[in-house]
N, C-alpha and C positions, 0 to 999 in steps of 0.2 A: 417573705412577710415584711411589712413597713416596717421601719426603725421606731413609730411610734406605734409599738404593737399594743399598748395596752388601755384597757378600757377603765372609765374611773370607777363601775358598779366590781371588776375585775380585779383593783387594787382595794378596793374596801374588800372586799374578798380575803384576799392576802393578809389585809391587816387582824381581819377576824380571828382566823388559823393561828396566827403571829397570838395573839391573846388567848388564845386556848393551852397553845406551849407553855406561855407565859404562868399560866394560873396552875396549871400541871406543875409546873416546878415549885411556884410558891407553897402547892399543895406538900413538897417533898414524897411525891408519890414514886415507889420502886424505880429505878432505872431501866430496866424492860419495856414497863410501863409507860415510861417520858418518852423511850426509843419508838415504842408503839405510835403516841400521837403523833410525834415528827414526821414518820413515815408516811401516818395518814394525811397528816397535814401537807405532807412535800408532795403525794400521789392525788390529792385533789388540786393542787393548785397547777401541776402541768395536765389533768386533765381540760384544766381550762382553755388552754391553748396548743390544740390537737395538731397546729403546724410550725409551733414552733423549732426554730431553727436549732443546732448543737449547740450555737453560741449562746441562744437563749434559754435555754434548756437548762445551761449551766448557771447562768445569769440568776434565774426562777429557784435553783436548789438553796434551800436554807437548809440541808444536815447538819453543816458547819457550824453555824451560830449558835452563840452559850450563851453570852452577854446582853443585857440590854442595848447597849451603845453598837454591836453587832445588829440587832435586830433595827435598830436607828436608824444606821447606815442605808442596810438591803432596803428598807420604807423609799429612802433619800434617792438611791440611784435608781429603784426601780419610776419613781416620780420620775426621773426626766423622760422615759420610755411613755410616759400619758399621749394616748389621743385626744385632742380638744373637741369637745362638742362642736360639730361646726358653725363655722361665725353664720350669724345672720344678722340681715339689716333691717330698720323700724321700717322700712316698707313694705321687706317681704310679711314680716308679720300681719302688716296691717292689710293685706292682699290676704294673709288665712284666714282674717275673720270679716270678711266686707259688709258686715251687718253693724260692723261697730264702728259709726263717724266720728265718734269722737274716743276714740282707742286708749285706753289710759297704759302706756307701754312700762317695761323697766327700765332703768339705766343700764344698757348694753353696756358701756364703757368700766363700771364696773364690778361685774362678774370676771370670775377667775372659769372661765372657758374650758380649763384641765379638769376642774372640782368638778364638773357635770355631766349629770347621762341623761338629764330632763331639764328643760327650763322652763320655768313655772312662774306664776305671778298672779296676784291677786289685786281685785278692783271692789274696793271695799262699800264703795258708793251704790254699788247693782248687787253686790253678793255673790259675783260670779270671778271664777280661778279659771286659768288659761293657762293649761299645758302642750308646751311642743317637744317634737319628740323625731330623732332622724330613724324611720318607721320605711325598714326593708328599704334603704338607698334613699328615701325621699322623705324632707322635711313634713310632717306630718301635725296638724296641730286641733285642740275639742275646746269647746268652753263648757263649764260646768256651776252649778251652783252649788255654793257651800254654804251651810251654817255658822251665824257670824260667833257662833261659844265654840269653843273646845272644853276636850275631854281627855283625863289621863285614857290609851286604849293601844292595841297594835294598829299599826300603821299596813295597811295592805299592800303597798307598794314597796317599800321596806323591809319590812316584818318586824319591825323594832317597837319598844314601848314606849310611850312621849304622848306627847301634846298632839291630840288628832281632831279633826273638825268633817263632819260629813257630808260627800261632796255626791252629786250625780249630775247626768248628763241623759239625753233622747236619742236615741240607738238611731242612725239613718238605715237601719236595717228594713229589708222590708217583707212581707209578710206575699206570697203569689197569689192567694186567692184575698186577701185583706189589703186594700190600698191606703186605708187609713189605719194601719198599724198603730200602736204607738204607745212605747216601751221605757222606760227611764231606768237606768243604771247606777248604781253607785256603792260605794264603801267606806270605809274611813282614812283620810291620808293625813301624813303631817300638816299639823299648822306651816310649820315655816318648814318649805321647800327645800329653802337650802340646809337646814339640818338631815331632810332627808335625802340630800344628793352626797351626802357627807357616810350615811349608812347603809345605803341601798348594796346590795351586792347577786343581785338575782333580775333581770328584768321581765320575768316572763309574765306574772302579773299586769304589768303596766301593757306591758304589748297585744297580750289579750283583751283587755281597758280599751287600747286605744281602737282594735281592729272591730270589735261591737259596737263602741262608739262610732264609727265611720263605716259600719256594714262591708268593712272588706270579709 
């Protein structure tokens, strides 16, 4: 396994479980009890990474940890182990979307590259959010339109509660005996992206999003 074995949807993960111990203890709930979540909290997080190595393995166990500044730490080093979303450049973008001449991009330069499992952005002048996504090896990328209000609601992508605006997109799926198919998809996702690349810890949602989206 790469030395940058872990994923950022994988470390919000971590952090999650890290917060359930957390509240358990402030609860003062039996010691049994605290032992219980630990356990299940340290047997889902190496579920996560079914090849991880002995070193990581080790790396990954919070038993240990009592303290806050204990749990600080593990946050700390396991951060340098982040895979970065892979770089990409405003051309390749602007090659995902060739329908859009006048392409309204983000500042590549700064995004924090570790913090992200989607990069996402919105063109506020059409109403349309452009999400990409490295989808089974290959940069992958939909445009969709959103509604310009938001709403307190869960985040489908996420699963979190926040600020969400409602987005859909036209399935390139196609239909064998219907040539003129034609299907619009959507749900509700964070307003701002980057708070939801900040909570996300599940990707299957998004992945299934993106593979109807593009009728793989």
């Amino acid at each position: 396994m790469d030395q940058k074995f872990m994923k950022n949807e994988q470390l919000n993960f971590i952090k999650k479980q890290i917060a359930f111990i957390k509240d358990s203890t402030k609860k003062n709930v039996p010691q049994n009890v605290l032992a219980a979540v630990v356990d299940l909290a340290n047997a889902k997080i190496l579920a996560l990474f079914p090849n991880a190595s002995p070193e990581q393995q080790e790396m990954l166990d919070l038993s240990k940890l009592k303290t806050d500044k204990e749990y600080e730490q593990y946050i700390q080093h396991l951060s340098d182990y982040l895979r970065p979303f892979p770089k990409i450049t405003e051309q390749q973008l602007k090659k995902m979307f060739p329908k859009h001449k006048k392409l309204k991009l983000p500042d590549l330069s700064t995004i924090d590259h570790s913090q992200l499992t989607y990069l996402s952005w919105n063109d506020l002048r059409s109403n349309k959010k452009f999400i990409v996504y490295e989808l089974e090896g290959k940069m992958a990328g939909i445009e969709c339109e959103f509604a310009p209000t938001s709403k307190k609601n869960l985040c489908s992508i996420c699963n979190s509660f926040g600020e969400v605006v409602y987005f859909s997109t036209v399935t390139k799926a196609k239909k064998p005996k219907n040539p003129d198919y034609y299907r619009a998809i959507g749900n509700l996702i964070c307003a701002d992206s980057s708070e939801c690349n900040k909570k996300i810890t599940n990707v299957e949602y998004l992945t299934t999003f993106l593979k109807d989206s593009l009728g793989i």
